[in-house]
N, C-alpha and C positions, 0 to 999 in steps of 0.2 A: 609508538611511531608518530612523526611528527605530522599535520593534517599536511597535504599540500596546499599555499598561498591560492586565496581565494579574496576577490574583488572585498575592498573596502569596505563599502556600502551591504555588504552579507552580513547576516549573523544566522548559523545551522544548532540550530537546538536538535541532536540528535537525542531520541525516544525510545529508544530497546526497540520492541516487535508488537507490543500490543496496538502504541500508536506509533505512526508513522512520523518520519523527519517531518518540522516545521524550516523554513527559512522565511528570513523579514528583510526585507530589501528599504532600507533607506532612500530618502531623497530629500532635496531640499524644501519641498513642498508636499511630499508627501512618502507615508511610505504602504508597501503592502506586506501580506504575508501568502505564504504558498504552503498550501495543508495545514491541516489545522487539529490533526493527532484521532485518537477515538473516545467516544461519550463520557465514559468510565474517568478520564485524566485530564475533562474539560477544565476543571478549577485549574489545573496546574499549567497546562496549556495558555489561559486568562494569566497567571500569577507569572509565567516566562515570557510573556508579550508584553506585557504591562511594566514588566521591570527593565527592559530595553528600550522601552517606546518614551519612560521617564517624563509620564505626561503629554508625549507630543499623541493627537488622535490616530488609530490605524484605517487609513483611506479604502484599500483594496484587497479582499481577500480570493484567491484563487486557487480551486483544484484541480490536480493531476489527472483526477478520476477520482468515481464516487465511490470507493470501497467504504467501508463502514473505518476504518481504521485512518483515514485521508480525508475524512470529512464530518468527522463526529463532535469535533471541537465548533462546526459552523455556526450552531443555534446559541452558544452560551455567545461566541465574539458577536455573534448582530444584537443581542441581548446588549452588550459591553459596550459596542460602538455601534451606534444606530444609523451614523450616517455614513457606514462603511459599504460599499459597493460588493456584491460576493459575484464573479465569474464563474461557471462552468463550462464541461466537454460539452456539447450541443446534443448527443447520442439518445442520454435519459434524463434532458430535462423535461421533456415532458411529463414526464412519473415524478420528478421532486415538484413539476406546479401541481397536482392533482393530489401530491405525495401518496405514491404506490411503495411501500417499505417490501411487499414481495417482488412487483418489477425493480426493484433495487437492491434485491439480495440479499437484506435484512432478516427475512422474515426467516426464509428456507436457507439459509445459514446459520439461524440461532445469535442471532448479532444483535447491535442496537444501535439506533444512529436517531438523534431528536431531530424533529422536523426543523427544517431551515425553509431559507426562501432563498432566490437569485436576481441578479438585478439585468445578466444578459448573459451570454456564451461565448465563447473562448475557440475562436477557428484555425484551423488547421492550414500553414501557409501563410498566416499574420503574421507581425508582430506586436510586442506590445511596450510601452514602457512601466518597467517597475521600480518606482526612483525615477534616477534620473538616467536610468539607462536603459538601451531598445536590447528586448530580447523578441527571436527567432519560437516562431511557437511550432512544434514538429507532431504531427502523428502519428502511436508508438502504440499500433494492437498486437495482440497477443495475449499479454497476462489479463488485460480488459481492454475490449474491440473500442471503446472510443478513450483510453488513456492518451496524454498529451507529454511530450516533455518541451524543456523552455532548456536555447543556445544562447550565449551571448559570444558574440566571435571575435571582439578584442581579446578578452580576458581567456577564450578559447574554454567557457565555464557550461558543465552542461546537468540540467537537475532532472534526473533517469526517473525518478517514484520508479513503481517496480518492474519498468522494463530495461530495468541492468543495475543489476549490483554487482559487488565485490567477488562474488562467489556462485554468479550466476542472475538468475532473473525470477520474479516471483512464478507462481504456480498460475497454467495457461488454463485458466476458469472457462472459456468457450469449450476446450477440448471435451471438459467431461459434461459440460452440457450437451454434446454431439455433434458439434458445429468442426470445422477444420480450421485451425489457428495456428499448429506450429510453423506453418507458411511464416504467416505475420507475424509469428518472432522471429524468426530468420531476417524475414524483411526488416523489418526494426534491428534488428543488430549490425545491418548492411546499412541502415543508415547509420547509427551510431558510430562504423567505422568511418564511413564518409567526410563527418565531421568532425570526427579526429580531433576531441575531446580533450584538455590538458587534467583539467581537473573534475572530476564525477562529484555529484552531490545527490547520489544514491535516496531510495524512498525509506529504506534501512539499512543502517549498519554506519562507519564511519565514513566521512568524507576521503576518496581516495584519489591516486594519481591515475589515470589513462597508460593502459599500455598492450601491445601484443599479447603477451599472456594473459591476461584477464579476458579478454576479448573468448583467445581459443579456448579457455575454459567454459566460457558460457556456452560459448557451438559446442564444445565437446558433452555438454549438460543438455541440450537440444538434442542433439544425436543422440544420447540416450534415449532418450523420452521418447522419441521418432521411432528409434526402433523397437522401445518396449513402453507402449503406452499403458500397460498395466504397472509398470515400474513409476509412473507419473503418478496413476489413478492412486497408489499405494503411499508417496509421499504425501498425497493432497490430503488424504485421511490425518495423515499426520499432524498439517497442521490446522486445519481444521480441530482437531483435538487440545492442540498445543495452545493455538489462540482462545480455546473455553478455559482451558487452563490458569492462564495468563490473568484471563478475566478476573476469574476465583479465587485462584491462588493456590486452595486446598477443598476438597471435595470427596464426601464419602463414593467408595470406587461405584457402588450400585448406582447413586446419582449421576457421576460420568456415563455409565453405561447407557442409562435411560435417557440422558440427554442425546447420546448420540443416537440413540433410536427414535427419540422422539423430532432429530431435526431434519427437514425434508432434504436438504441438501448432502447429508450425508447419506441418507437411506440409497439417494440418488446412483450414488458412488458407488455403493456395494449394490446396487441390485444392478447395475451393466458388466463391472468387473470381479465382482466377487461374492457372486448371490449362493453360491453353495458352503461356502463358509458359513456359518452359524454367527450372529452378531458379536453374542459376547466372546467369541475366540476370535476373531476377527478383532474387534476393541483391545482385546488380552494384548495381543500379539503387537498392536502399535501402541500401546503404551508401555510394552515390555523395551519396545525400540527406545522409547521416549527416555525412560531408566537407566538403558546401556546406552544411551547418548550424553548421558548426566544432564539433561534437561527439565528432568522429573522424579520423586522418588515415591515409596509406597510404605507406610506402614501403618498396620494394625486394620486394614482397610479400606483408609485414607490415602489417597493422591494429592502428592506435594506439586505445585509450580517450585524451578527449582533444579 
């Protein structure tokens, strides 16, 4: 399918699921880039900047939110370009100047992210220019309470990170920390229609066109959740799983097991929604998903990414 027409001055280096979309905005004086992928795919992230930038320096680096997968490329580009400016949400930068990698989810996720540094923060209700054009900076809680997304309202161009994809919206991490958030994806999706979007440049998946259906799909994926928040708590294991996965690639099944018991994030999970389940049938059970989803396979004791 063909992407839909997207402003000039873009270039969307789409990433699979491990690391998150990059886009590099051009300008004549300068350009930036918005996420910067996860630790793991920092070289190649370096090697797909570099190769479009064709020597010019990269001025501005900005994220979406600090998920480990959106900001794990940060430490190698200030490494790469030293006089690049790096922007964040204002929410937890106090934990990246101290760097707290458990106030940042790193730790009790089983994730990785190298420390970085910031140069200032990124408000909710500004705008900014990237290149040489003003975009609209919106705030977009729910998947993560201080996620931001960036409008540009000539071009009617809108870049969601994971509070709107294709096929719905990333997994509402407040929720199963205890907090109340499917509010504010709602809200967020009642902004997103507001702005009435031509083209999505999604946190993953392909760059797509804005429409009515996409929209009720994602409320109809909300509604879900809303009414059976164990049916949420149950995908999130998944990918939690899926992204260790990702990581590895391939993993004796005992090692998968012990990782997910040994990460606090996931223990979390199962011990509010499904603490009488027994770990390793519980693990069975979503990676058997993971197989008959064809995302993963198994043999001889080994789990394949896949």
């Amino acid at each position: 399918m063909i992407h839909p027409p997207l402003p000039s001055d873009l270039r969307v280096f789409e990433r699979g699921w491990l690391s998150s979309n990059n886009i590099l905005c051009f300008g004549s004086d300068s350009c930036a880039l918005i996420d910067s992928g996860y630790s793991t795919h920092a070289e190649q992230t370096l090697s797909l900047v570099a190769g479009e930038l064709q020597g010019r320096p990269l001025d501005l680096l900005l994220n979406t939110h600090l998920h480990s997968d959106h900001c794990g490329g940060n430490a190698a580009l200030q490494g790469k370009y030293p006089e690049m400016r790096t922007l964040i949400p204002p929410g937890h930068a106090a934990f990246v100047a101290s760097w707290d990698p458990a106030a940042l989810s790193y730790t009790p996720t089983g994730q990785s992210c190298s420390r970085f540094t910031f140069a200032d923060v990124l408000l909710a209700g500004t705008t900014i220019f990237l290149g040489d054009t003003e975009w609209q900076i919106h705030a977009a809680p729910g998947h993560d309470p201080h996620s931001l997304v960036f409008f540009e309202p000539l071009s009617r161009t809108l870049i969601s990170a994971d509070a709107f994809w294709e096929n719905g919206f990333g997994v509402v991490f407040p929720e199963l920390e205890g907090d109340t958030a499917f509010a504010q994806v709602g809200a967020t999706l009642d902004l997103i229609e507001r702005l009435d979007p031509h083209a999505v440049i999604p946190g993953h998946g392909r760059v797509f066109n804005y429409h009515e259906k996409i929209m009720a799909k994602a409320r109809q994926r909300l509604d879900a959740f809303i009414g059976n928040p164990t049916r949420h708590a149950h995908h999130a294991g998944k990918v939690l799983l899926k992204f260790k996965l990702l990581e590895a690639q391939q993993m004796e099944f005992s090692n998968f097991l012990a990782w997910a018991g040994q990460t606090s994030y996931f223990r979390l999970i199962r011990k509010t929604y499904f603490s009488s389940v027994p770990l390793e049938q519980w693990v069975g059970q979503l990676t058997e998903e993971l197989i008959h989803s064809g995302v993963a396979s198994m043999k001889e004791g080994v789990i394949f990414n896949g």
